[in-house]
C-alpha positions in Angstrom: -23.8 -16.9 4.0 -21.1 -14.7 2.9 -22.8 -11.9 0.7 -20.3 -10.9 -2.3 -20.5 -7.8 -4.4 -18.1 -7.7 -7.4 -17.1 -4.2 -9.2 -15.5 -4.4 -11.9 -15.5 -3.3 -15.5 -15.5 -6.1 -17.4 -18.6 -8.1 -18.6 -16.3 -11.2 -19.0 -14.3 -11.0 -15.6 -17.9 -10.8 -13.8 -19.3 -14.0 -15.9 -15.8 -15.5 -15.0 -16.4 -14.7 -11.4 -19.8 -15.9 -11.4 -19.1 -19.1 -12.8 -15.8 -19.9 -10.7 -17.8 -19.3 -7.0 -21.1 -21.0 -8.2 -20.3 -23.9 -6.8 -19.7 -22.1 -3.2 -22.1 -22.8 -0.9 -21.3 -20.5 1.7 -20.6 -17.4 -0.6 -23.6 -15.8 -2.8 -22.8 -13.2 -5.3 -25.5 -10.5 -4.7 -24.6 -7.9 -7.0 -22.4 -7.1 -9.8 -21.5 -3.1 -11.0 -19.3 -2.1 -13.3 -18.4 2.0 -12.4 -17.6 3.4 -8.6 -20.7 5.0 -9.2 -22.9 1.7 -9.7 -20.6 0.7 -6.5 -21.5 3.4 -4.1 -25.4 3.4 -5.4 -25.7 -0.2 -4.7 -24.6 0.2 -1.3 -26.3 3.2 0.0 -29.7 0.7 -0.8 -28.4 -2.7 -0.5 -25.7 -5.0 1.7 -22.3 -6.7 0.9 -20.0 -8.7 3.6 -17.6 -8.7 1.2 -16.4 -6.7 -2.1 -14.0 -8.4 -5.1 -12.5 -4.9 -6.2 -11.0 -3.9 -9.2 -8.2 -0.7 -9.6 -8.9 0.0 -13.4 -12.3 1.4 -13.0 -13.5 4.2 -15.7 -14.8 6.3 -13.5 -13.0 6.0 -10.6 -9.7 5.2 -9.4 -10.5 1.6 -7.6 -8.0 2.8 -4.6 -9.8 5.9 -4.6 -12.8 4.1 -4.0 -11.4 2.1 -2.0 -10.8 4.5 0.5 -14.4 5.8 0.2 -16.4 3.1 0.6 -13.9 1.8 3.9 -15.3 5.3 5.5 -18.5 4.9 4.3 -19.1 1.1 5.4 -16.3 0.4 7.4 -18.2 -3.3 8.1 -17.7 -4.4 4.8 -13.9 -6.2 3.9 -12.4 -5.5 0.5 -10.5 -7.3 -1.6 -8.4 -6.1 -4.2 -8.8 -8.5 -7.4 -6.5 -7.0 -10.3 -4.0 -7.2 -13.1 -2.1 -4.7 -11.5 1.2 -6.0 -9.7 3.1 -3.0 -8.6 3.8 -2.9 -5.3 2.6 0.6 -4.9 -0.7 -0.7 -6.0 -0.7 -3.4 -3.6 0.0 -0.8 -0.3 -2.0 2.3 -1.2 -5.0 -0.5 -1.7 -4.3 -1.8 2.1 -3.2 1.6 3.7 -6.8 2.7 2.2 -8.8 -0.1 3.9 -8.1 -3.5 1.3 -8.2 -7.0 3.2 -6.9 -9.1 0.7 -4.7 -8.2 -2.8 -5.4 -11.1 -5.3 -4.6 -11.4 -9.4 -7.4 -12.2 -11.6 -5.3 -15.3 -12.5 -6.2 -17.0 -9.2 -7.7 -20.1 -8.8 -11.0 -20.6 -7.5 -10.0 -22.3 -4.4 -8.0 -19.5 -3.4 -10.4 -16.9 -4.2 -13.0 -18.5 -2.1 -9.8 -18.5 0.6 -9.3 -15.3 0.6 -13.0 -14.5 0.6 -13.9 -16.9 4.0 -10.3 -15.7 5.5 -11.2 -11.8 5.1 -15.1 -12.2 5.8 -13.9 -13.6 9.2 -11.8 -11.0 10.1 -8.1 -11.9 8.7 -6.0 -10.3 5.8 -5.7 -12.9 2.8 -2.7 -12.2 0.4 -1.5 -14.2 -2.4 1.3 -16.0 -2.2 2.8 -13.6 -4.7 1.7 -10.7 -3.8 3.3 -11.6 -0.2 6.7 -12.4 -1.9 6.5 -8.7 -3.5 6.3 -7.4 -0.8 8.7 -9.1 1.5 11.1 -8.4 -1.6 10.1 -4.8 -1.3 11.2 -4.6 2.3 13.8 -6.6 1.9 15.7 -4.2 -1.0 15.3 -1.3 2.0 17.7 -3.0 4.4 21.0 -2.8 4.3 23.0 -6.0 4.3 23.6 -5.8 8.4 19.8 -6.1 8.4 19.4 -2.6 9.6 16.3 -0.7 8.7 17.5 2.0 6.7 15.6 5.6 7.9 13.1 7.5 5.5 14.8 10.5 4.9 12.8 13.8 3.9 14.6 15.5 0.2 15.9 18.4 2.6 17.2 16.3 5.0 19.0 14.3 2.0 20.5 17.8 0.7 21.9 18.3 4.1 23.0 15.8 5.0 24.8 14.9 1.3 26.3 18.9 2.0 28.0 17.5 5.6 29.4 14.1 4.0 31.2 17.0 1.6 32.3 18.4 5.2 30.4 21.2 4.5 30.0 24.0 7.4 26.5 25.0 8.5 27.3 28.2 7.2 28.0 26.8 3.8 25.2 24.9 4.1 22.7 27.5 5.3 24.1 29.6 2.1 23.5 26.7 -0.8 20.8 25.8 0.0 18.9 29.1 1.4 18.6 28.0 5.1 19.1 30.1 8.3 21.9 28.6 10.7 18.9 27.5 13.1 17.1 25.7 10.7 20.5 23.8 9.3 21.0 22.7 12.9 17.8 21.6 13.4 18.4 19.6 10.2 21.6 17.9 11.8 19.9 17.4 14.8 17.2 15.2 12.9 19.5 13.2 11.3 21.4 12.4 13.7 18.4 11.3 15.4 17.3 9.1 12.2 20.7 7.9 12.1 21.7 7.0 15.8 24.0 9.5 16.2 25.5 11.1 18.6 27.6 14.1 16.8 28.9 15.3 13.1 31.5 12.3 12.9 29.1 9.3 14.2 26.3 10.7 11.0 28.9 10.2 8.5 29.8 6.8 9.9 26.7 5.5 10.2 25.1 7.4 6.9 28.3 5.3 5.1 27.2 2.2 7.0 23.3 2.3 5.9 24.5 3.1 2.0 23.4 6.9 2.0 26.3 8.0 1.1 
């Protein structure tokens, strides 16, 4: 038996809930909170398997708690189940411990999917929540297919100061830098860049679309 807490805010979602896994055999719903606060005093007394979670909580940021109760009970899987589609949602919920990023406009089969897939060990995203963020990646490559490198702001000031074939002199003076620390700058870049001197960065920086 899969034991199911659900935390959310609204009355009306939890009834909703309630009524769309009653028919689950395998899956009992053994509490139901409404703040973080309800959340983290059910669990220091009682046990969950698995936790619907919601972001818009009025205490608490749902990510936020997210986080704390993956350190606290790292045993028990949590599934996002929101409104919210942003894709930075959908990561900071999985990069803080998340199994499984569902809408609230899923249908009970796939709730119950995710709920069995996640409670087993697996990661259960929804088929648009996948596509989000496959179209995610997919606007950070290049048309090659190339992963385009994370740049850091300074390294973007640099390196937007050499395609202007500035020296590291000139550089060093707009933006405040010592000589060292401009070279070291370079030196990254060409790194991130896969390049081997001044002339390959500004090849490869026009290449990747960074310039």
């Amino acid at each position: 038996m899969i034991r199911l807490l659900i935390v959310d805010d609204h009355p009306i979602v939890i009834s909703g809930l309630q009524n769309a896994l009653g028919e689950q055999e395998d899956i009992q719903i053994v509490g139901h909170v409404l703040t973080a606060k309800e959340a983290l005093d059910w669990l220091a007394t009682s046990a969950a398997d698995v936790i619907l979670l919601d972001i818009g909580l009025p205490d608490m940021d749902g990510i936020d708690l997210c986080k704390l109760i993956h350190k606290q009970h790292p045993t028990v899987k949590i599934i996002g189940l929101t409104t919210y589609g942003q894709v930075s949602f959908i990561t900071s919920m999985l990069r803080n411990g998340a199994k499984g990023y569902l809408y609230k406009n899923t249908s009970e089969q796939e709730l119950a999917a995710a709920i069995r897939t996640v409670h087993a060990g697996g990661q259960y995203l929804s088929a648009e929540v996948n596509d989000k963020l496959i179209a995610k990646a997919t606007r950070s490559l290049p048309k090659n297919g190339q992963l385009i490198p994370k740049l850091t702001r300074r390294e973007k000031e640099v390196l937007e100061l050499i395609m202007a074939e500035s020296t590291n002199q000139e550089i060093a003076d707009t933006l405040f830098l010592s000589i060292s620390t401009v070279e070291t700058h370079r030196m990254n870049l060409c790194a991130k860049l896969g390049a081997r001197n001044t002339a390959g960065l500004v090849k490869n920086a026009i290449k990747l679309g960074l310039a």
